[in-house]
Structure formats: structure tokens, C-alpha cells
C-alpha positions as CSV (number, residue, x, y, z in Angstrom):
1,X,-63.1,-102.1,-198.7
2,X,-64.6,-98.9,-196.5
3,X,-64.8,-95.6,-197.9
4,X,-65.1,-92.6,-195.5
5,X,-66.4,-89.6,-196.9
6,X,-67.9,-86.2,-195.5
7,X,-70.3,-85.5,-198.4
8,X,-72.7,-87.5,-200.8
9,X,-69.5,-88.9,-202.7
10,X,-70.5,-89.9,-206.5
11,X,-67.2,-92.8,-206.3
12,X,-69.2,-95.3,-203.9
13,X,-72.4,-95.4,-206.6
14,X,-69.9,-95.5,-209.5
15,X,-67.1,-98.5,-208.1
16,X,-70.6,-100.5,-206.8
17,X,-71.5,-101.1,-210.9
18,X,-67.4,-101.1,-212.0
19,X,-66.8,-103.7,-209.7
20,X,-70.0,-105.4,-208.2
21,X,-68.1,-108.2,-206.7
22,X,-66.4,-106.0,-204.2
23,X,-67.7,-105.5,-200.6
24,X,-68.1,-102.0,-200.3
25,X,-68.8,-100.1,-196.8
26,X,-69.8,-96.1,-196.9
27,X,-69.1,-94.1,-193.7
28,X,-69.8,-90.8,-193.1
29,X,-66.9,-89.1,-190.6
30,X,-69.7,-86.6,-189.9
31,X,-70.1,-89.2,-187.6
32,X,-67.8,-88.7,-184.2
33,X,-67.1,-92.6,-184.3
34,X,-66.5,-93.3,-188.0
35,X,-64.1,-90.2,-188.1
36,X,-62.3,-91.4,-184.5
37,X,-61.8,-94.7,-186.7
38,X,-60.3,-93.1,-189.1
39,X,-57.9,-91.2,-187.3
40,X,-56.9,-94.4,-185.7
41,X,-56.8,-96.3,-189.0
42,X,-54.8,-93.5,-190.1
43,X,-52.3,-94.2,-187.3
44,X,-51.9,-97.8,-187.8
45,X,-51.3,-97.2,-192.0
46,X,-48.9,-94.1,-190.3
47,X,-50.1,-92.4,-193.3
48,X,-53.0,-89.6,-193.3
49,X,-55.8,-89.8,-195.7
50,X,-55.1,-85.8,-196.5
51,X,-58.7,-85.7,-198.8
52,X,-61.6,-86.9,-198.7
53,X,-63.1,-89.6,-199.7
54,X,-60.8,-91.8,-198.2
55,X,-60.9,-95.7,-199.2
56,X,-59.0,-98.5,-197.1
57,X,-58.5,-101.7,-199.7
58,X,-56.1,-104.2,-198.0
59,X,-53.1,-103.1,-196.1
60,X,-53.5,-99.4,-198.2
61,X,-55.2,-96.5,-197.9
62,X,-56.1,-94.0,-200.9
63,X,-57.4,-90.6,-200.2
64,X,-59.1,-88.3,-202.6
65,X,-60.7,-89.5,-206.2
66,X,-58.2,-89.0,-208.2
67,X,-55.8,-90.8,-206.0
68,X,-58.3,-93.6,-205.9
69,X,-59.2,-94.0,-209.8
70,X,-55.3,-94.3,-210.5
71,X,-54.4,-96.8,-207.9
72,X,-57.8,-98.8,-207.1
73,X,-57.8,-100.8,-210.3
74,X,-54.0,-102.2,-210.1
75,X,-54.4,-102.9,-206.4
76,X,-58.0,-105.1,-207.6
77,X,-55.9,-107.0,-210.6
78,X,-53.5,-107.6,-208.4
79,X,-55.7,-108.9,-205.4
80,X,-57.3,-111.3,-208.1
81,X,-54.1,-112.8,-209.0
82,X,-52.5,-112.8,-205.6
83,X,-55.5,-113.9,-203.3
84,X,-56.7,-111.9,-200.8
85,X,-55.1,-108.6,-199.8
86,X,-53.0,-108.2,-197.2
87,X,-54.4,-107.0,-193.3
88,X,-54.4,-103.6,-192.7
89,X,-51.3,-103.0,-190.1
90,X,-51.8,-103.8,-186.5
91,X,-55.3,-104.4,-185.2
92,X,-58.4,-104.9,-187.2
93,X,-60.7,-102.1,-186.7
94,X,-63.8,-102.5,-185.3
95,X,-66.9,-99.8,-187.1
């Protein structure tokens, strides 16, 4: 799971102790290459992350914290039941 963010987010700190099983990546799109990924992850989901943070779980991308705390718990439940999520669209991304 990645997160991109442009500030000191509080959600990375927070999901680390909610979930501490989950792989958890932090970018900062201050950063010209982490924000070129995104725009390019962004075209491969054809969906745009329209606030930040953004976090990439599977094949689905959630933008903003409020977006995030309602969906990121159902997509985990249903990861652990299922397996593991399904590829993001396309190619892999390289960070």
C-alpha cells in the first residue's frame, strides 16, 4: 500500500498502529519523481486522486482522508478473505 502526500499527513502514523501488518510506503509528491508516478498511476487506474493524501491499496486508489477511513477497512476485510488484492491496472510501477 503507498500513500502519496504533499504535507506531514497524520493517516500514515495512525493506519501503521490500526493495522501493523500492512506494508505501508510514504511519498512525498514534493518530489518531481514520486508526483510523475502518480500522475502515471493515476492514468493507469483512469481515475485522479483529486486530494491529497492519496493511497493506492490493490487495483484501487483512494484520495483524501475521509475517502480513505470509509473505504480502507472494507477493502482490508475483504483482502483477508479473498487473498491478495488484485494488481493495479497495466504495468507495475516502479518508485
Amino acid at each position: 500500500m503507498s500513500i502519496l502526500r504533499r504535507d506531514s499527513s497524520r493517516l500514515s502514523p495512525g493506519l501503521k498502529s490500526t493495522y501493523p501488518f500492512l506494508e505501508i510506503q510514504t511519498l512525498d509528491i514534493k518530489n518531481p519523481t514520486f508526483y510523475e508516478s502518480l500522475v502515471q498511476i493515476e492514468k493507469q487506474f483512469g481515475r485522479s486522486g483529486g486530494e491529497l493524501p492519496v493511497l493506492i491499496i490493490g487495483d484501487q486508489i483512494l484520495s483524501g482522508e475521509q475517502d480513505i477511513m470509509e473505504k480502507l477497512e472494507p477493502l482490508i476485510l475483504e483482502f483477508q478473505a479473498t487473498g491478495a488484492p488484485p494488481l493495479p491496472p497495466s504495468s507495475p510501477h516502479h518508485w
